[in-house]
N, C-alpha and C positions, 0 to 999 in steps of 0.2 A: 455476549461475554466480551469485557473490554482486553485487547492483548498489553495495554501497559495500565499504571496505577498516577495519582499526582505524586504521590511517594518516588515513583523512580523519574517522573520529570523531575522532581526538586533535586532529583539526585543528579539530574545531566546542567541545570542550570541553574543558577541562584535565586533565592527565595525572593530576593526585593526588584529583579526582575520580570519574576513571574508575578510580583503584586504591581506592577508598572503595565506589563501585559495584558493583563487581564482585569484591574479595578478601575471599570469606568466610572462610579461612583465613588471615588475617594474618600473610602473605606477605609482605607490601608491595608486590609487583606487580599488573601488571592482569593478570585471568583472561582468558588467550585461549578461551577454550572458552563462557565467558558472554557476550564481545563475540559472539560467531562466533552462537552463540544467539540473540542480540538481531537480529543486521541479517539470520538465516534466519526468522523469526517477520514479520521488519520485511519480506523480500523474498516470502515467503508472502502478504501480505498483498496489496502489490502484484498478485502474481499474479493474485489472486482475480479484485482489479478487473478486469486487461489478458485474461485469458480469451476466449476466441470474438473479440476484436476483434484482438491480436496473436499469431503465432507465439511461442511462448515455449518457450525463454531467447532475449531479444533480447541481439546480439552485435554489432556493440559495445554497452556500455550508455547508453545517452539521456544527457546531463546532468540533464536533468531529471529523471528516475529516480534516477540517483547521490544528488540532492539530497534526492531525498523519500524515501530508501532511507537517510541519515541521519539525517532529522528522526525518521521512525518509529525506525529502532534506538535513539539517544538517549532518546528518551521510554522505550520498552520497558526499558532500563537503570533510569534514574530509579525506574519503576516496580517494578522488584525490591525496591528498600528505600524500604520504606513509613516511613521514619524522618525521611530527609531530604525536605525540603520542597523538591517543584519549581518551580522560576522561571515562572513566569509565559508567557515568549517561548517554555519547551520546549513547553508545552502551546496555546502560541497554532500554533508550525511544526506539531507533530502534528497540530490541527484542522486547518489547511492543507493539513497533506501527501493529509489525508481528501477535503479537497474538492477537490484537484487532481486526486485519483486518480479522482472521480465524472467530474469532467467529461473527463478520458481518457476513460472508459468510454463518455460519452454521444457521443464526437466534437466536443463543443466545443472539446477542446486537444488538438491530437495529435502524437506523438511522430514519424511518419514511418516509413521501415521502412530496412533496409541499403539497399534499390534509388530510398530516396527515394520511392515510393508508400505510400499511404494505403491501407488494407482499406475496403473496402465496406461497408455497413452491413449489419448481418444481418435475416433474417426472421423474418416471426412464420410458424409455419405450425398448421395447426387438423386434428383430423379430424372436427367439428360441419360439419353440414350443414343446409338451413333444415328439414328435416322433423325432426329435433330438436329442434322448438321445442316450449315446452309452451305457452305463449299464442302466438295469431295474434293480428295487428291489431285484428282486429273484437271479440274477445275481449280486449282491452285498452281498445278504444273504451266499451264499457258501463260501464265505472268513472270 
């Protein structure tokens, strides 16, 4: 399930743009198969982050996800044609979209879940034990 639509990128950038972006056969329209590309790379991404912390595909999708699932597709676009110089703002929401999606990841921001609860924080778990040590104390102490 995609977290944004071409609908809400036409909404963040303009239309003859995105047919510059994306029609490498000089069509004049916009390549639905490139956008569709960009916001699966862009919702990959996401994923990555939201892993072990949410059930995934979340349904409905967050806004906050929607948003940051068009900042990354927009960049990812832009970045196809290394020709046209990116604005400034696309590259400033992309850093963004990156550090919103850390602090998803670490629990500082959290999206919620359909039932309205929060995941728990997950564990470390080890199969080291203290008799795996190669220095003891004492043997640390002489140096």
């Amino acid at each position: 399930m995609a977290y944004c639509t071409l609908t809400e990128i036409k909404d963040r950038i303009p239309e003859e743009n995105l047919i510059q972006l994306t029609d490498d056969d000089n069509r004049g329209i916009v390549d639905q198969g490139k956008v569709d590309a960009a916001i699966l790379d862009a919702d990959e991404v996401i994923d990555g982050y939201l892993r072990g912390r949410y059930t995934l595909p979340l349904s409905p999708v967050p806004a906050l996800l929607n948003k940051i699932s068009i900042d990354i597709a927009v960049f990812n676009l832009y970045s196809r044609k290394l020709e046209f110089e990116m604005a400034e703002v696309i590259k400033d929401r992309h850093k963004n979209a990156l550090k919103l999606l850390t602090q998803i990841q670490s629990g500082t921001v959290t999206l919620g879940t359909a039932s309205g609860e929060t995941p728990e924080p997950g564990q470390y778990k080890t199969n080291k034990t203290s008799d795996d040590k190669t220095f003891d104390k004492d043997t640390l102490d002489k140096y």
